[in-house]
C-alpha positions in Angstrom: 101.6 110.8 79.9 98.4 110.3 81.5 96.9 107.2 82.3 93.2 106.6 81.9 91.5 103.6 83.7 89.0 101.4 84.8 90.0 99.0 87.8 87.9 96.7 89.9 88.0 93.7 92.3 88.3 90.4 89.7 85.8 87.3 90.3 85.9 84.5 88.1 83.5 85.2 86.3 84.1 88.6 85.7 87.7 87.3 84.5 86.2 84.8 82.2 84.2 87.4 80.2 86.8 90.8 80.5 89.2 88.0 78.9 87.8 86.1 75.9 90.4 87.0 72.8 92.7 88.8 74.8 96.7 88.2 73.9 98.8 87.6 76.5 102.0 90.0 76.4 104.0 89.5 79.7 104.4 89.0 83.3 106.0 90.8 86.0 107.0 91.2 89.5 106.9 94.9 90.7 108.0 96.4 94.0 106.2 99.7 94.8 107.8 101.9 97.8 104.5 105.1 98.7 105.7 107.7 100.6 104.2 110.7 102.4 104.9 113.2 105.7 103.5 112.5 109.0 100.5 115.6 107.6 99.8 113.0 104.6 100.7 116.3 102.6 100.6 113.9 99.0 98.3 111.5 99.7 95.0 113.3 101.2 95.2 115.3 97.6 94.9 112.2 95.5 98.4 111.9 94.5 100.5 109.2 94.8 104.3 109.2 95.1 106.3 105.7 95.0 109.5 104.3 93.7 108.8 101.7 91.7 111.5 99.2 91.2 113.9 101.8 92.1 112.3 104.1 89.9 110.3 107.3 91.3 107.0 108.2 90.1 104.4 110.6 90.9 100.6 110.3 89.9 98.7 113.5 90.1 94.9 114.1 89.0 94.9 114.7 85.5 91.7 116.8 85.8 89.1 117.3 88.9 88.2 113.9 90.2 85.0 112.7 91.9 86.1 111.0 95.2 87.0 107.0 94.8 83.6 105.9 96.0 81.8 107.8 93.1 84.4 107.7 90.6 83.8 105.4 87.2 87.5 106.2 85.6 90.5 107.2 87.4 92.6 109.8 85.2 96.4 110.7 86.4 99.0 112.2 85.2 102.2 110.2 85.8 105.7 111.8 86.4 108.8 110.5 86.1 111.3 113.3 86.0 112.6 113.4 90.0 113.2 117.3 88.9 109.8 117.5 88.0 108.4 115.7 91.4 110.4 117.7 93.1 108.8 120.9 91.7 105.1 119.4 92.1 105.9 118.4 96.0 107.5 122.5 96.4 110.9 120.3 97.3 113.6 122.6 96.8 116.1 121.0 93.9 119.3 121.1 96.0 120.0 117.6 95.7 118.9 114.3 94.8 114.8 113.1 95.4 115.7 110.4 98.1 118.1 113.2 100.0 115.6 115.8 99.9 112.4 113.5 100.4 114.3 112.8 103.9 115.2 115.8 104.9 111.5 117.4 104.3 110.3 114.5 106.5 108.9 112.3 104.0 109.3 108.3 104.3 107.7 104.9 103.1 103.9 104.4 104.2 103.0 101.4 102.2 105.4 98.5 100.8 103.5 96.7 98.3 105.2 93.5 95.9 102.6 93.0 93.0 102.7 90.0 89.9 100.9 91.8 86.9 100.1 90.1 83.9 99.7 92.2 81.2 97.0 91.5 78.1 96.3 93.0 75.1 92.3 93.4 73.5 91.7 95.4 70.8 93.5 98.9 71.7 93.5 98.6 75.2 95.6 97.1 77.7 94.6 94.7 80.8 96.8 94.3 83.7 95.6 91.6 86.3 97.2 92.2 89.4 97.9 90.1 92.4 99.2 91.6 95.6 101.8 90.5 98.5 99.6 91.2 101.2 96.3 88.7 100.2 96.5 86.0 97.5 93.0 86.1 97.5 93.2 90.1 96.6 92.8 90.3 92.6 92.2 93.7 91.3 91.5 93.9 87.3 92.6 97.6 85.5 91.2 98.6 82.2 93.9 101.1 80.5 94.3 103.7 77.8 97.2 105.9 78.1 97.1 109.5 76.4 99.4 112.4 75.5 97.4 115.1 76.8 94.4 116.4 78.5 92.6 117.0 75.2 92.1 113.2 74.3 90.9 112.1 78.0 87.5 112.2 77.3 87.7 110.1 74.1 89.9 107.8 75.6 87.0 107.6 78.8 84.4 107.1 76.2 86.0 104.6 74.5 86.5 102.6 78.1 82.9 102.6 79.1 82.2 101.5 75.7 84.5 98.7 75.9 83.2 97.9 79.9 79.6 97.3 78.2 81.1 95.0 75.1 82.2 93.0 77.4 79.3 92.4 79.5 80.4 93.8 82.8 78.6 95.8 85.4 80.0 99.1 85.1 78.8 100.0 88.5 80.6 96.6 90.3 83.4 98.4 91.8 83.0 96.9 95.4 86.6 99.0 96.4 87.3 102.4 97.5 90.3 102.8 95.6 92.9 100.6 94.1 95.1 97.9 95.9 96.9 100.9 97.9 94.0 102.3 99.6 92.9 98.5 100.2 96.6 98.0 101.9 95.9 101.3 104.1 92.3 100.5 105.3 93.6 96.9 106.5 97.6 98.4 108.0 96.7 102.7 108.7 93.8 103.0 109.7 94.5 106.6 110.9 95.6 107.5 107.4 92.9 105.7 105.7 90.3 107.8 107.7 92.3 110.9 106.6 91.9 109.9 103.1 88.0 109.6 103.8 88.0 112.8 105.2 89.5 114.3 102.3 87.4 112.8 99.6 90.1 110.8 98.0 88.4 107.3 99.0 
């Protein structure tokens, strides 16, 4: 599965026009877990490993990627199989994910509790998300999701195309990254920079 999207910081007004027509489908609380090494091994090559809800997932660049500050779409593939992650990461499958993430020296970086609420317009799929860490923090994502790497640049097409319906400013992304990278540059510093460094954010 790959995920194709657009996110940005949501204002009011960008809200009131991304909106208009869109179905409401559901809300949710989700509790994200990111981990990485002391070396920042996963995160300073764009990819993201986390246990969501008790679940683990790993998002990887679904094709070469500019860095976060030039980027208009983020596209990443997202595993789910821990045998899989475990394979990506060069883990050696000897046990289970959590056992073998400690033992390699891997632990939690960033904690994150989000409420989503989830839309529908036309094909695509809006999740508003608020974060734990600022109330005031409201990030907006734009989302097709796609079987393989042959349909991502349809599926980016058609989410520029849909940006410009609506009437927003495809180049108002005032954040390097998504809520994570927001949590880092205010909590890691150190790791933030890292990530700078590396052309990620």
């Amino acid at each position: 599965m790959i995920e194709v999207e657009k996110s940005f910081l949501l204002d009011e007004k960008t809200e009131k026009r991304l909106m208009g027509g869109a179905e409401f489908i559901s809300k949710e609380i989700i509790k994200d877990i990111y981990y990485d090494n002391d070396n920042h091994d996963i995160t300073t090559k764009d990819r993201w490993l986390r246990k969501r809800d008790g679940k683990w997932e790993l998002k990887i660049p679904a094709v070469k990627q500019e860095p976060v500050s030039k980027r208009v779409l983020d596209r990443y593939e997202e595993i789910t199989s821990e045998d899989r992650i475990q394979e990506v990461l060069k883990l050696e499958a000897n046990g289970a994910l959590d056992e073998n993430l400690e033992a390699n020296g891997f632990f939690p970086i960033v904690a994150i509790t989000t409420t989503r609420s989830k839309y529908k317009k036309s094909d695509f799929i809006i999740d508003i998300d608020e974060v734990d860490f600022d109330p005031n923090y409201r990030v907006g994502e734009i989302e097709l999701i796609v079987e393989d790497e042959s349909q991502i640049e349809a599926a980016s097409k058609k989410i520029l195309e849909f940006v410009k319906a609506s009437g927003l400013n495809l180049n108002y992304l005032p954040l390097r990254g998504g809520k994570v990278q927001e949590y880092l540059r205010r909590n890691n510093p150190k790791l933030y920079a890292d990530l700078i460094e590396a052309g990620v954010v």
